[in-house]
N, C-alpha and C positions, 0 to 999 in steps of 0.2 A: 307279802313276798319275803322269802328267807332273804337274809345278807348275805353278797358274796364275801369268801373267806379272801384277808387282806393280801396267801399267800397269791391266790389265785387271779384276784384284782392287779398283783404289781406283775404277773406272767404277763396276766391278758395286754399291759400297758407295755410293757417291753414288745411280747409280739408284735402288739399295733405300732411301737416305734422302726422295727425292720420294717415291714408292712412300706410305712411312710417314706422312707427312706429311698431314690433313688436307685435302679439298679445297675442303669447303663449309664456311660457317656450321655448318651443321647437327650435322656429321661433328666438331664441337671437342669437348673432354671437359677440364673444370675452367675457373678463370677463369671463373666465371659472372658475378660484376658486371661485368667487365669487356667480356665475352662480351653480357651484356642492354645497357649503354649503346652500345657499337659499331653492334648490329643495330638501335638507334633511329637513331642516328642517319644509318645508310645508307638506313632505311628511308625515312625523313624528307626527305633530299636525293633519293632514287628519286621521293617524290611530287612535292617541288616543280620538280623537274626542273634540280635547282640541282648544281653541282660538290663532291663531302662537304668538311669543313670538315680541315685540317691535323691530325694525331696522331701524338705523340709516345708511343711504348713504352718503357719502364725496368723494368730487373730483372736480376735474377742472369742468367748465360749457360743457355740450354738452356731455358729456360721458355715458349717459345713465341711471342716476339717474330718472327722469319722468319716462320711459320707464320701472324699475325694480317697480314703485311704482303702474304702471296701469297693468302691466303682473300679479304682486304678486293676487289681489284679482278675477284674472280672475279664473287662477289656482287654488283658492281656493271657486271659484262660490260663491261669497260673495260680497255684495255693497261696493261700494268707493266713498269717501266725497274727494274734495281738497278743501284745504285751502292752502293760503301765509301768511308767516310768516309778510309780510310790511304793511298786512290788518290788522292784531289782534290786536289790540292795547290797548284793552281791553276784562278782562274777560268776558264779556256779548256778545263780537264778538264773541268767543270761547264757549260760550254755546248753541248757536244754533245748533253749529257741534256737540258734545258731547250728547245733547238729543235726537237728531234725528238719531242716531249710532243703530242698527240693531245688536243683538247677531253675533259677530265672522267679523263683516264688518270691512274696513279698513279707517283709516284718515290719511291722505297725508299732509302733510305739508311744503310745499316747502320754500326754505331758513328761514329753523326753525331757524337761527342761531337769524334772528333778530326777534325774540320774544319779549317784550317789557318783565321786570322783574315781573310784578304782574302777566302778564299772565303766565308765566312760573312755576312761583309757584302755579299759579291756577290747571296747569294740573299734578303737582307732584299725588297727590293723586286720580287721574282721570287714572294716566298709573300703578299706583302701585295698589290700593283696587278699582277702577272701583268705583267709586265715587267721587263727589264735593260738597266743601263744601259752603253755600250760606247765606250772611248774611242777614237779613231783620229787618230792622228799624235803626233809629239811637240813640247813646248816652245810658243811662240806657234800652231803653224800645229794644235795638237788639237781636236778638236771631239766633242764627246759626243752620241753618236748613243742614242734608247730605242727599244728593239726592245721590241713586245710580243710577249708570252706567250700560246698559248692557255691558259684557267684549267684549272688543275690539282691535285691533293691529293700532298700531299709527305706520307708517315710516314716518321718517322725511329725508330732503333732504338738505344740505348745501354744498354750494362752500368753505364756512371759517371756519373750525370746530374749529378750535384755539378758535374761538369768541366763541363757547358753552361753558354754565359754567359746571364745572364738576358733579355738582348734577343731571342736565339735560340729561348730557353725560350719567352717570352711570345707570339710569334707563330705557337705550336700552338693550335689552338681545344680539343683534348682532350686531356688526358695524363694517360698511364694506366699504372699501377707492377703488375707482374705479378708476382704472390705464389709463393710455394711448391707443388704439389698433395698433398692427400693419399695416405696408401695407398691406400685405394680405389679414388679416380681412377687410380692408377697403376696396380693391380691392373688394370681396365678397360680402359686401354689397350694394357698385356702384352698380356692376352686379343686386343683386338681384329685388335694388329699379328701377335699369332703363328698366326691366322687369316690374316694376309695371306700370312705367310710358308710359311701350309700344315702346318703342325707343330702335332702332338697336344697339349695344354697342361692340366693337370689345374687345378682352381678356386685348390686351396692352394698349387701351385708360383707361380701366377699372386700370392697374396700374399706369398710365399715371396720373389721376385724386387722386387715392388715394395716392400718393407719396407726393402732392402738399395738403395735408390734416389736417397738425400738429398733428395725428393720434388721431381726433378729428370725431368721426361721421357726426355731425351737419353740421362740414365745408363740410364732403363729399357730404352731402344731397344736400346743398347748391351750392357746385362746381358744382354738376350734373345737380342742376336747371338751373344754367348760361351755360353751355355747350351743353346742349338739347336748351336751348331757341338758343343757335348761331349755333347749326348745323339746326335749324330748318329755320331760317332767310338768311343765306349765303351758306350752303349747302343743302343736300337732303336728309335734318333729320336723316340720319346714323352718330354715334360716331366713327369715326377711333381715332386713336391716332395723326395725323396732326391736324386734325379740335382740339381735345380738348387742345392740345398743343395751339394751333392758340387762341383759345377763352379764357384760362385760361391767355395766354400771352396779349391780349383786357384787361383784367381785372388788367393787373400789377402783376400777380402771380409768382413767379420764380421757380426754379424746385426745390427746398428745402419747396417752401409752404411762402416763404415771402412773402407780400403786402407793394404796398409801399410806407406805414406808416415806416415798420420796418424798409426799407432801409433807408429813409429818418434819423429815429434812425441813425443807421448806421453809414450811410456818414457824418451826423452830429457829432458823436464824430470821425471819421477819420478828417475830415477838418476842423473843428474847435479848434478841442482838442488833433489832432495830435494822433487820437488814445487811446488817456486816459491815463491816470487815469482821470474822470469830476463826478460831482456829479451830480444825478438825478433832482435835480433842476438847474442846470445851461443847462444841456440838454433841460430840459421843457423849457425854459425859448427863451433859440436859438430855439428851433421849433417854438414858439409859441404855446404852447398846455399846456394840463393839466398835474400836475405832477400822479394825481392817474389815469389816462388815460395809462402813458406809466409804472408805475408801475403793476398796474393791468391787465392793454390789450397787452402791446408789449415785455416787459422785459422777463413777465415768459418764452415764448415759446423761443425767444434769448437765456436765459440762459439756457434753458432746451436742445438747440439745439449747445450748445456750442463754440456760434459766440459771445457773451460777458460772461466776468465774473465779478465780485464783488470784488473789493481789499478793504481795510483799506482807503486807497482815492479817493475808485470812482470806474465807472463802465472802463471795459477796453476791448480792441478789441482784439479776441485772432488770432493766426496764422491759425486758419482755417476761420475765419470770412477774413481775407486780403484774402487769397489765394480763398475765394466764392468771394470779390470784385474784384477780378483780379488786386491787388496793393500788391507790394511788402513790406511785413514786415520790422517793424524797427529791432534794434539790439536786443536782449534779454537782460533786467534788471534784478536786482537780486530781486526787489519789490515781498513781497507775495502774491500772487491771491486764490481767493477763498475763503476768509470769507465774511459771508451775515450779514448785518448791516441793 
């Protein structure tokens, strides 16, 4: 059988990503407080017949920020502009989106966080009076012309919110920090998307997958596509929970959701460092890798999963991280743990 071409492979994966995607309200699954204050407030601006108010989304990557930004204007039968924040770089990027903005449409702006500073102050008075202001000429002969705006609802999306400046912050009327999901909700989703995708899926494979998921959507989406493509190759296209066990374990997954990157983390402060206390650059440095690599990609979910913590000296392996390596703990010290530095 010919190869499919790789342009045509990353089409097909991007379609199947809208595909998977949520289209309604309705259709969301987890994020329920976040989920009940949204549909008030669309509901709200629906009655009075007013433009919904500015919302900002923060949260780990993959948690369903895109997905709250393309549901919001459906539910509100309104147009939608995206933009990225790493494109704008300038106000003149950002005026093409701003002019062509539709009474009550929405603009997206995905990792607002890195907004360059003029543009940012370019849109202060574009979310506050639905206007910008525009200079034209230079030296004595300039004159600052306001172009109005029709009103509009800007959501913006960021993984770093720390990095927004507070002026920026302040002039969202909702901001909303999107949590982790559960296994369940995960399990639920497996389920709903491997329905899309037409593939058999037993109850347990479906917890089987989400468990190995960092209660991360994305990863789930993603596990299901590795697991459908090896039950499709080595078995007979049915998901049991052998087969997704069998293919997730192909991939180096372990039954907590490590890859193994993380292990490698890991093992590397057990045998080298004896366990820890080691600082994140003497780690980086034994892998070979990047330090904003394991800060950014492998730490969080480690620490969040409570196999390392953060002391005053370093990063350090706790007695549940030995007893998931199957190596027996040293003695307990009396060293502080858990301050982040």
């Amino acid at each position: 059988m010919p190869r499919e071409p790789i342009l045509q492979r990353t089409e097909r994966e991007t379609e199947e990503d809208r595909q998977l995607r949520p289209q309604l309200m309705r259709d969301m699954i987890g994020q329920r407080e976040v989920f009940a204050r949204v549909e008030i407030a669309i509901d709200a601006a629906r009655k009075r017949g007013e433009v919904l108010g500015h919302i900002l989304f923060d949260g780990p990557p993959g948690l369903g920020k895109t997905t709250f930004a393309t549901v919001i204007p459906r539910e509100m039968g309104v147009d939608l502009q995206i933009a990225s924040g790493a494109v704008l770089q300038a106000p003149k990027d950002l005026l093409v989106y701003l002019t062509n903005l539709q009474e009550g449409s929405v603009l997206f702006i995905d990792e607002i966080h890195r907004l360059p500073k003029a543009v940012e102050e370019f849109l202060y008075p574009a979310m506050e009076d639905f206007r910008i202001d525009i200079a034209l000429g230079e030296g004595v002969n300039a004159r600052m012309i306001n172009m109005p705006l029709k009103p509009f609802t800007l959501i913006g999306a960021t993984t770093r919110s720390g990095l927004l400046s507070a002026p920026l912050r302040d002039r969202f009327m909702m901001r909303e920090h999107l949590d982790f999901y559960s296994i369940a909700e995960l399990a639920e989703i497996v389920t709903r998307n491997a329905a899309k995708f037409r593939v058999p899926l037993a109850e347990d494979a479906a917890l089987e997958i989400a468990s190995r998921c960092r209660g991360t959507p994305r990863l789930a989406n993603n596990r299901l596509r590795w697991v459908r493509d090896y039950a499709t190759s080595r078995h007979d296209g049915r998901i049991t929970r052998t087969v997704a066990q069998q293919a997730l374990a192909m991939q180096g997954i372990d039954d907590r959701g490590l890859d193994p990157q993380d292990r490698k983390y890991l093992e590397t402060i057990l045998r080298v460092f004896d366990g820890g206390p080691a600082g994140v650059e003497a780690i980086a440095h034994t892998m070979n890798a990047a330090i904003d690599t394991l800060s950014d990609e492998v730490e969080p979910f480690l620490l969040r999963a409570g196999l390392v913590v953060r002391t005053p000296r370093g990063r350090k392996l706790t007695a549940d991280c030995y007893e998931h390596l199957g190596v027996s703990a040293p003695a307990a010290d009396n060293e502080p743990q858990g301050e982040l530095f």
